[in-house]
C-alpha positions in Angstrom: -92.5 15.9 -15.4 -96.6 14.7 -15.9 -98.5 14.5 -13.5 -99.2 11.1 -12.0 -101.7 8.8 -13.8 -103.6 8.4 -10.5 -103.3 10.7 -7.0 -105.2 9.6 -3.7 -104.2 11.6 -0.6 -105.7 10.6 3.1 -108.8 8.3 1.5 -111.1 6.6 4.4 -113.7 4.3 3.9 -116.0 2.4 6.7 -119.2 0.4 6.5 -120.7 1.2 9.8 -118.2 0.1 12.6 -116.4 -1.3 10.1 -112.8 1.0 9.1 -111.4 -0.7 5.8 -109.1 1.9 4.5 -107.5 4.3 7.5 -106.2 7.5 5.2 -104.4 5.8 2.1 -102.0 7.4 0.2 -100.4 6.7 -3.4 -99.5 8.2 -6.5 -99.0 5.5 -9.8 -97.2 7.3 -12.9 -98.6 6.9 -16.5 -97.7 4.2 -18.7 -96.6 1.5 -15.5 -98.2 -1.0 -13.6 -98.1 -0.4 -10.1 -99.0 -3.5 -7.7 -101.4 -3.0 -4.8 -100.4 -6.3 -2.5 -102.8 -7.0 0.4 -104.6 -10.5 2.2 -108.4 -10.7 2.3 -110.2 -7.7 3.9 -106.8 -5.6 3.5 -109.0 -3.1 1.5 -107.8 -3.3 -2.1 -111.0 -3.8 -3.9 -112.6 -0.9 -1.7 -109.7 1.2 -2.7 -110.4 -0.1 -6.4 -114.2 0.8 -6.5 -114.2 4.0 -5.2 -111.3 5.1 -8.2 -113.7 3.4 -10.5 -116.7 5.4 -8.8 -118.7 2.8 -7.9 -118.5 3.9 -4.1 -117.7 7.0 -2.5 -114.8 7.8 0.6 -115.7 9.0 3.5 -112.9 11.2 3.7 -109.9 12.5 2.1 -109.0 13.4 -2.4 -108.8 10.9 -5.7 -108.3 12.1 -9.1 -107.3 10.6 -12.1 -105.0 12.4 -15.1 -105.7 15.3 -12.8 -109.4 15.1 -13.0 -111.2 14.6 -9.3 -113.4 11.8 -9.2 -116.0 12.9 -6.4 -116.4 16.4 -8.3 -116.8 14.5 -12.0 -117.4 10.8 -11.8 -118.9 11.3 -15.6 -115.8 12.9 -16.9 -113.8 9.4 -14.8 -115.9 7.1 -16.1 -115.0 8.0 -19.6 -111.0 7.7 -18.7 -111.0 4.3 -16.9 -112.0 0.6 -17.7 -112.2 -1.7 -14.5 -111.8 -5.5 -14.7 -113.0 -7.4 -12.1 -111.5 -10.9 -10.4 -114.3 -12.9 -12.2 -114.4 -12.5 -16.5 -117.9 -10.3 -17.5 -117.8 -12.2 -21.0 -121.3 -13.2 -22.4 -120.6 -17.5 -22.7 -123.6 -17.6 -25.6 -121.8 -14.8 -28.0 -118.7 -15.6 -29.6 -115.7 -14.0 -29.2 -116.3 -11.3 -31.9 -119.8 -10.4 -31.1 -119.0 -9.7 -27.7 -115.8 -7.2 -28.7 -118.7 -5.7 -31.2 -121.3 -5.4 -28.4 -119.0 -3.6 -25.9 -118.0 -1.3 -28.5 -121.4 0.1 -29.4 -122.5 0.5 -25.7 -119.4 2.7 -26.0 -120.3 4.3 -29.1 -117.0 3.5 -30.8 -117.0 4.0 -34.9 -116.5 1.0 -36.6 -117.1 -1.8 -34.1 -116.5 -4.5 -36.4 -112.7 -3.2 -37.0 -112.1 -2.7 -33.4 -113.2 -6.5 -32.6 -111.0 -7.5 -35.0 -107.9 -5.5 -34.0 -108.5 -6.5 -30.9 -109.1 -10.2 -31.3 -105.1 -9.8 -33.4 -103.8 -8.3 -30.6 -104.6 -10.4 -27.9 -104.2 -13.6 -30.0 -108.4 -14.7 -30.0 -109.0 -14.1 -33.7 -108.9 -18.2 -34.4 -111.4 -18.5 -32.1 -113.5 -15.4 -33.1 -116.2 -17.1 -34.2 -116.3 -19.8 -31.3 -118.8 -18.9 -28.6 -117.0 -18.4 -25.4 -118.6 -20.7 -23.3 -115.7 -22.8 -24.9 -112.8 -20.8 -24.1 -110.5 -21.8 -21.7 -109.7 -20.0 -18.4 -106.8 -17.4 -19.9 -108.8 -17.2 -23.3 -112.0 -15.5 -21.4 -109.5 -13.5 -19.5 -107.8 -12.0 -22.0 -110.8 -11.3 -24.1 -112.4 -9.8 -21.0 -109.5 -7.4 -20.6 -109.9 -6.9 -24.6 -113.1 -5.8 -23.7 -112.2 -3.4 -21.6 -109.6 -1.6 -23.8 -112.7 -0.6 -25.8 -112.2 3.4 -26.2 -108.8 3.1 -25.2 -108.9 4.3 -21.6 -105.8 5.4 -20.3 -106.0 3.8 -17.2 -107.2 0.6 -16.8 -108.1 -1.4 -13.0 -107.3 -5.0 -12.6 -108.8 -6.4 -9.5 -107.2 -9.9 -8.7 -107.3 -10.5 -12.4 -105.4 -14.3 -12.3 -107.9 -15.4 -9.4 -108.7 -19.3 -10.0 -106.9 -19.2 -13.5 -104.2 -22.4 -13.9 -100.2 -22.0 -14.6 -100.6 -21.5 -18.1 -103.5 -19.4 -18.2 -101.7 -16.6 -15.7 -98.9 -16.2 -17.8 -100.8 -15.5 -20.5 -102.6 -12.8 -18.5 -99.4 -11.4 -17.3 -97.9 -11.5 -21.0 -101.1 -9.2 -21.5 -100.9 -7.2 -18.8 -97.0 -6.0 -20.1 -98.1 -5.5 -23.2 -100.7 -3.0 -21.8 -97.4 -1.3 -20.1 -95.6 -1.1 -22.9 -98.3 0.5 -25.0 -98.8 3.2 -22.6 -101.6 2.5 -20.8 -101.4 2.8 -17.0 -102.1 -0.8 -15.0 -103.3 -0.6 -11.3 -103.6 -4.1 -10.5 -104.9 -5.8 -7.4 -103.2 -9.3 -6.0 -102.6 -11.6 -3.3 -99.9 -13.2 -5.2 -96.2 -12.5 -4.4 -94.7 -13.5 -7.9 -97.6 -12.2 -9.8 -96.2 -8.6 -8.4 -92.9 -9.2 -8.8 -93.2 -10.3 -12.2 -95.1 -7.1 -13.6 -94.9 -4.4 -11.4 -92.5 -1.4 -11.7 -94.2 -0.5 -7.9 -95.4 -2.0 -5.6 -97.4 -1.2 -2.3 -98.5 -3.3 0.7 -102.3 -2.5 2.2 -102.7 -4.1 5.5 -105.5 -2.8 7.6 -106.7 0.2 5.6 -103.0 1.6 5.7 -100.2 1.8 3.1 -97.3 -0.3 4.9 -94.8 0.3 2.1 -94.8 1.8 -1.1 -91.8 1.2 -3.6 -90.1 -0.6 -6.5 -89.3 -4.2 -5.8 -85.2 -3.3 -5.0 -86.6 -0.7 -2.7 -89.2 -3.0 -0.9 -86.5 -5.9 -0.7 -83.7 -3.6 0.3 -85.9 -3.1 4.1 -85.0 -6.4 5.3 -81.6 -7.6 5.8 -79.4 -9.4 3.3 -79.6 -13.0 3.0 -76.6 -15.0 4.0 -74.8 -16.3 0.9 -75.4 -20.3 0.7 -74.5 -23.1 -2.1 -76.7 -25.0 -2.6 -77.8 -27.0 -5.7 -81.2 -25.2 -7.4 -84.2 -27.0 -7.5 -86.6 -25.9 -10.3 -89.9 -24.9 -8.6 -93.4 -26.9 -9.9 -94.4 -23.9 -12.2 -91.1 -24.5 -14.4 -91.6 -28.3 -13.7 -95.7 -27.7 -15.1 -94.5 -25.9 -17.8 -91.8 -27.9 -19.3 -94.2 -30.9 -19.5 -96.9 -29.1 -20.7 -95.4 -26.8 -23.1 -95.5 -22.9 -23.1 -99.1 -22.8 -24.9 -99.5 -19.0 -24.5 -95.5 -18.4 -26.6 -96.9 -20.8 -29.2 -100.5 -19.4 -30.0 -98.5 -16.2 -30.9 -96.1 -17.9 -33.5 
């Protein structure tokens, strides 16, 4: 068996008086998405910057495909790509020069054919030329998370990734974030939504406090509480199926 994609053993962080994460534990194997669930100030985007080493614990071990991130944030920084809850896309490029620009920071051969995969893969390349200041909501998304598949990191952070995006728009992101799964590529994403989780995650955790309530697949999480008792009654669709049937599935169609 390999070893786990990520590994964080007893990890504390506090800002002054201030504890956000109380000795966390967790272990996310390669090529799934594992779902860290938590309200505001639960600590997930704490947890998130210091596996991207953009701060450092106070106490406790993190390492990433076995490498530990305090002793060589260099060697991590080469391994992940982070995403935050707000797209980094430059609105005055288009969509193409933007895939092109990230790629030469990152000294990637060929730029020009890596944009253009990319735009192919995550459905952009009829708007390649457009700037993006004219993208919609899941178009800037998805082209963000594009951009960070640049050097093909094998572990990749999402941080609230759907926050403020519409119906349509988040399932387009999800649709992208399975398709990340199912290439390999190991997903730690960050949400406060409950369907969002359920949806995409093969596990799923619960930060509350600084500390790991639960940590399990979604049959495991569900089978803690008792079962429900067994009632007919007549199913009522719920407002996203109601939103999508009148507006249409957008996100299936582009990919026709």
């Amino acid at each position: 068996m390999s070893a786990p994609a990520i590994q964080v053993a007893g990890l504390e962080k506090s800002f002054g008086d201030l504890h956000v994460l109380r000795g966390v534990d967790l272990e996310v194997a390669r090529g799934t998405v594992f779902a860290l669930l938590g309200s505001n100030g639960a600590g997930k985007t704490t947890l998130v910057r210091i596996l991207s080493t953009l701060l450092t614990a106070d106490a406790g071990t993190a390492a990433i495909d076995g490498i530990d991130i305090a002793a060589h944030p260099g060697s991590i920084r080469e391994a992940i790509s982070l995403t935050g809850q707000f797209a980094a896309v430059d609105e005055v490029l288009t969509g193409r020069e933007n895939l092109v620009l990230v790629a030469r920071l990152r000294h990637v051969a060929a730029p020009g054919a890596v944009a253009d995969r990319l735009l192919e893969r995550f459905a952009l390349t009829d708007a390649a030329s457009r700037r993006v200041g004219t993208y919609s909501g899941g178009m800037r998304r998805r082209l963000d998370i594009a951009m960070s598949l640049i050097g093909d990191p094998p572990v990749v952070f999402l941080d609230e990734p759907t926050t403020g995006l519409d119906p349509q728009a988040r399932l387009e992101v999800w649709q992208t974030i399975t398709q990340l799964a199912s290439g390999g590529t190991t997903v730690l994403l960050t949400t406060q939504y409950l369907d969002e989780a359920e949806q995409l995650a093969d596990r799923i955790a619960i930060l509350h406090e600084g500390r790991i309530l639960v940590n399990g697949t979604l049959a495991e999480l569900k089978a803690l509480l008792p079962p429900a008792r067994v009632e007919y009654v007549q199913k009522q669709p719920t407002l996203e199926e109601v939103f999508l049937a009148l507006v249409g599935d957008t996100a299936h169609e582009k990919k026709q």
